[in-house]
Steps between C-alpha positions, in 0.01 A plus 500: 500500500306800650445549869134387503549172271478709179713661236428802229627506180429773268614351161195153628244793595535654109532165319845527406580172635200298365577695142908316548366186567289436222741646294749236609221224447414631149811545356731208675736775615564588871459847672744483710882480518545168646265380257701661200810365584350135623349488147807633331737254712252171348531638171869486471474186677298370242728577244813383670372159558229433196499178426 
């Protein structure tokens, strides 16, 4: 958090974050690393234990 109650973030001031996000929403697959490997991680799950 900034010193006045604020942040700045360059990649939110030229869409680039916005553009990632509906991306994500679109398509079903995540932007970010965590999200990857949380996806990845069901996946195999699934196909471990498929009924």
């Amino acid at each position: 958090m900034g010193k006045f109650g604020f942040s700045f973030s360059l990649n939110r001031l030229l869409g680039i974050t916005q553009a990632k996000q509906r991306f994500a929403r679109t398509t079903g697959i995540p932007t970010t690393k965590s999200g990857v490997q949380r996806k990845i991680g069901a996946s195999i799950w699934k196909m471990l234990f498929k009924k």
